[in-house]
C-alpha positions as CSV (number, residue, x, y, z in Angstrom):
1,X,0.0,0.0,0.0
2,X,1.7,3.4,-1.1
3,X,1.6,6.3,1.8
4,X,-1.3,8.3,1.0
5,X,-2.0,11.1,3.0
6,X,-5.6,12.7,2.9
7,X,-7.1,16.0,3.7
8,X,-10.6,15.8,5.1
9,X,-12.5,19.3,5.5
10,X,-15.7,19.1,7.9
11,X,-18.0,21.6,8.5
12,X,-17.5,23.2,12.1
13,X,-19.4,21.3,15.4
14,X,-20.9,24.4,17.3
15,X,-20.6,22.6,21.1
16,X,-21.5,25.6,23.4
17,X,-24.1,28.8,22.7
18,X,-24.9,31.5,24.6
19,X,-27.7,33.8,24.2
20,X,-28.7,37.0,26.7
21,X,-30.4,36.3,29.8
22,X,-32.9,39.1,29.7
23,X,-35.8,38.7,26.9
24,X,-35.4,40.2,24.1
25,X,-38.4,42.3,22.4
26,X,-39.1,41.9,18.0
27,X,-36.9,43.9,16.1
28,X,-34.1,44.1,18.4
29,X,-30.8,43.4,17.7
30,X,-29.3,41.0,20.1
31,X,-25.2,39.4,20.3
32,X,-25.2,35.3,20.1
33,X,-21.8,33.5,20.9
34,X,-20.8,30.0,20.0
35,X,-18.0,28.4,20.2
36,X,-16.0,25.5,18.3
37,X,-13.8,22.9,18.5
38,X,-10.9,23.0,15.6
39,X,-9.6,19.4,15.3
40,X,-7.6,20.5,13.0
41,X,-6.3,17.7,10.2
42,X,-6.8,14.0,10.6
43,X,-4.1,12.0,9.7
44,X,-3.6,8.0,9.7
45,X,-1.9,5.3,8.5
46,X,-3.8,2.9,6.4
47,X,-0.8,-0.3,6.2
48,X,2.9,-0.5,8.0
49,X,4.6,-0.1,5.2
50,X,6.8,-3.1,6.4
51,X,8.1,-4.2,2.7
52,X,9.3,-2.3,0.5
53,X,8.9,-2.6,-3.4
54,X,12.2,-3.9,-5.5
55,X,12.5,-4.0,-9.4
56,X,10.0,-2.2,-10.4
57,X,12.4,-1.4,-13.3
58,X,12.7,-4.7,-14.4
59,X,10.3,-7.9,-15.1
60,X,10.7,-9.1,-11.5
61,X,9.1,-6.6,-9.9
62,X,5.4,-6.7,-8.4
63,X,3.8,-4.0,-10.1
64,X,2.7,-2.5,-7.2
65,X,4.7,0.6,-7.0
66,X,2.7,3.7,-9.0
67,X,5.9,4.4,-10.0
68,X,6.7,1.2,-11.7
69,X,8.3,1.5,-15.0
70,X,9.2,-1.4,-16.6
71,X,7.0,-0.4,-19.2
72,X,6.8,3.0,-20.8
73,X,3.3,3.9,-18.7
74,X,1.7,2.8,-16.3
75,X,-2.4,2.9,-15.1
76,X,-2.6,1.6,-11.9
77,X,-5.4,1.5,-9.1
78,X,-5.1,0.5,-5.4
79,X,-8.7,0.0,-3.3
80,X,-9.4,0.9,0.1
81,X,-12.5,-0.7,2.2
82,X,-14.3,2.3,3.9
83,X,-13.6,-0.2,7.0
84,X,-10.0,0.5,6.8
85,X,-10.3,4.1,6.6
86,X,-12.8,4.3,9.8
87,X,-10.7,2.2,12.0
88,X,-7.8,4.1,11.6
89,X,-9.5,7.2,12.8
90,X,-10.9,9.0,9.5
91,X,-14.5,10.1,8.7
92,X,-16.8,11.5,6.1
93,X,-15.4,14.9,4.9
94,X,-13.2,16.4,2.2
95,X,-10.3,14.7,1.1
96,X,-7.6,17.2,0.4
97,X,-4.1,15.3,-0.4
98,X,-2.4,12.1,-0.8
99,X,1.3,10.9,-0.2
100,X,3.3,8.1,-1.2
101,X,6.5,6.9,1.1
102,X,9.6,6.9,-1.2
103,X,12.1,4.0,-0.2
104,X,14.8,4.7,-2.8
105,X,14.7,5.2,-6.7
106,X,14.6,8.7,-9.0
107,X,12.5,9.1,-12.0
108,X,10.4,11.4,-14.2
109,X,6.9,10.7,-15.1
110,X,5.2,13.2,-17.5
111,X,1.3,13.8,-17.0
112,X,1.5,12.4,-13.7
113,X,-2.4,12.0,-12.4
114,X,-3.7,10.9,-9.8
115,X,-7.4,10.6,-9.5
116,X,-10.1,9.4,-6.9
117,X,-13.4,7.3,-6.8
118,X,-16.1,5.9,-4.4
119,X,-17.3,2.0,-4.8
120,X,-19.5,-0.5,-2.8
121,X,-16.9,-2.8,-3.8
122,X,-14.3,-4.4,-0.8
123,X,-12.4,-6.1,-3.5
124,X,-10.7,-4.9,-6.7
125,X,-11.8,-7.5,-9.7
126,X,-9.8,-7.5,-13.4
127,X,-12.2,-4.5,-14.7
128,X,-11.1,-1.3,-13.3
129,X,-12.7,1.4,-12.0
130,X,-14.4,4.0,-13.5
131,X,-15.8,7.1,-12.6
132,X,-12.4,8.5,-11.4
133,X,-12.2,12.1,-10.6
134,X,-8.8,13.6,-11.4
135,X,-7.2,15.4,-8.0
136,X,-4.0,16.2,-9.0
137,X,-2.1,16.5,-12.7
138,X,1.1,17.8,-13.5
139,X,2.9,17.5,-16.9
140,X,6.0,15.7,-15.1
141,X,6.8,14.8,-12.0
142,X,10.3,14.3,-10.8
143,X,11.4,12.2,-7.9
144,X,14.8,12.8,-6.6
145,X,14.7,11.6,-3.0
146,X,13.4,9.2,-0.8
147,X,11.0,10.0,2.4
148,X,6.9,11.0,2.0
149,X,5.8,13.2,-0.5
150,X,3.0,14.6,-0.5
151,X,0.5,15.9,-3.3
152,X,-2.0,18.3,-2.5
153,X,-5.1,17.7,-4.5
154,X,-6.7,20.7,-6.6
155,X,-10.0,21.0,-5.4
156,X,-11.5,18.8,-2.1
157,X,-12.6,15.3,-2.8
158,X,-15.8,14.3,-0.8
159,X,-15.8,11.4,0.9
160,X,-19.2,9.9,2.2
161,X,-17.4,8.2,5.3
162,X,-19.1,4.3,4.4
163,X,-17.6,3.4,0.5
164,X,-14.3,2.3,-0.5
165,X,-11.7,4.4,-1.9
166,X,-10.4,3.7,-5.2
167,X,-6.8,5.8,-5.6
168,X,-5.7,5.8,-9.3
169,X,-2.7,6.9,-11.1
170,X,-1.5,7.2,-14.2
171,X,1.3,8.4,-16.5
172,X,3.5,7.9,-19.6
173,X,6.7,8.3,-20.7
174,X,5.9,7.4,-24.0
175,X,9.2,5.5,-24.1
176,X,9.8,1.5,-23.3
177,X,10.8,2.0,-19.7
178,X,13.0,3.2,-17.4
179,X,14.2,4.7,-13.9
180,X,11.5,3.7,-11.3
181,X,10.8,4.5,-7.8
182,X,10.1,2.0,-4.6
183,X,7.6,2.7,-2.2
184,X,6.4,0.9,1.1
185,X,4.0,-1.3,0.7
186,X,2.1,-4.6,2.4
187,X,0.4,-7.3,1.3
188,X,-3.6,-7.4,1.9
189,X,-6.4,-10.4,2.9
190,X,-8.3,-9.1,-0.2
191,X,-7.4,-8.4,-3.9
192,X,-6.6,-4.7,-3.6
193,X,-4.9,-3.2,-6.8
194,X,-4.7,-3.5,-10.2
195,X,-2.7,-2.1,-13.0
196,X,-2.4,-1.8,-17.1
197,X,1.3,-1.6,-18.4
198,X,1.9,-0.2,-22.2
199,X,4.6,0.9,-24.1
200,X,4.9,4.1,-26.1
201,X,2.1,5.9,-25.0
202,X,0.7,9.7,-24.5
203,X,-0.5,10.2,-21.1
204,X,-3.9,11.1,-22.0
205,X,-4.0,7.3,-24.0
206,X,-2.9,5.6,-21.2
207,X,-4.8,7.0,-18.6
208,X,-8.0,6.5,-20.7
209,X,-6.6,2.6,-21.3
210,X,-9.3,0.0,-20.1
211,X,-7.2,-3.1,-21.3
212,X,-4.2,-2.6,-23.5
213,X,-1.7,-5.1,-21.9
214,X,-4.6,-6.7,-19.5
215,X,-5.3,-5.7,-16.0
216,X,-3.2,-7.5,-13.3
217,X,-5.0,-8.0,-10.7
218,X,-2.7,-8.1,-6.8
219,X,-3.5,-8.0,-3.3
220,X,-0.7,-5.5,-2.2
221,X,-1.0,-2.0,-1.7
222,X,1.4,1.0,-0.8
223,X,1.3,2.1,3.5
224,X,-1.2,4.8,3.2
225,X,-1.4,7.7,5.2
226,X,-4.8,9.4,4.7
227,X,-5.0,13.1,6.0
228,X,-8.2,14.3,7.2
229,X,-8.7,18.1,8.1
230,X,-12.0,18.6,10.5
């Protein structure tokens, strides 16, 4: 499971009022107080990240890592049960960003996407998604370092607190492979991502793919780290 980190927006909880003690006669103006409690963001870990992706370069590797590039793009889709979110301390509200923890690895991936979408599903099956919202683009995305990066979406994503999470990304060199990065991951009771590989490829082609090489489907996914902001 790759670190994601979300940003959930809430409306306010007014928890104390106070209104004057003497009555107050039509078409008066009178002072009311409230007050609020500012949680402030929400953030969890969805996964220990205890392994760590290897070879995602090179035909051995698991395909898990979004950054994968063995072939020249990559489509790739990771599922998380509402169950999952809710236990680890997230609730309904607006999703704001996502982060993926970097283990080692440098790359460039041009029209790097990464898009969102709500299912009843608990399991990811061989046809993907659809429906995904785009959160975040950028014509290329470089990694040069290892740690949590973070990628803040560009407009909220709202969550309704009971369906799965479908996290998508998608890019293309438009070459047949190269530099890839690693990212934390574990392995999960249920099938929980699936991916399309291509070669020579736009961006927009191979984000839109439904079945160009297949769809793998895996039951790993990247440590997660959802960040909520109440």
């Amino acid at each position: 499971m790759t670190t994601v980190s979300i940003t959930i927006t809430d409306i306010p909880v007014v928890n104390a009022s106070a209104s004057p003690a003497t009555p107050v006669c039509n078409g008066t103006s009178v002072d009311l107080t409230a007050t609020t409690t500012d949680s402030g963001p929400v953030s969890a870990t969805i996964g220990a990240g205890a392994l760590s992706t290897s070879f995602s370069d090179d035909y051995d590797g698991e395909g898990i890592s979004p950054f994968s590039h063995y072939y020249g793009g990559l489509k790739i889709q990771y599922l998380i049960p509402a169950s999952e979110l809710l236990a680890n301390g997230l609730s309904a509200g607006n999703l704001n960003s996502i982060s993926f923890d970097i283990t080692s690895g440098t790359g460039t991936y041009d029209g790097f996407t990464i898009g969102l979408a709500q299912t009843s599903a608990t399991a990811a099956t061989s046809t993907q998604t659809t429906g995904i919202i785009d959160v975040y683009t950028t014509a290329s995305l470089t990694i040069s370092s290892a740690g949590i990066k973070t990628y803040n979406f560009s407009a909220p994503y709202a969550w309704d607190g009971t369906s799965s999470i479908v996290v998508q990304v998608c890019w293309s060199n438009d070459n047949g492979g190269g530099n890839a990065s690693e990212v934390k991951y574990d392995n999960t009771s249920y099938a929980s991502s699936t991916y399309i590989r291509q070669d020579y490829n736009t961006p927009a082609v191979m984000c839109a793919a439904t079945g160009l090489s297949g769809v793998a489907v895996t039951a790993h996914i990247p440590a997660l780290h959802p960040r909520i902001s109440k």
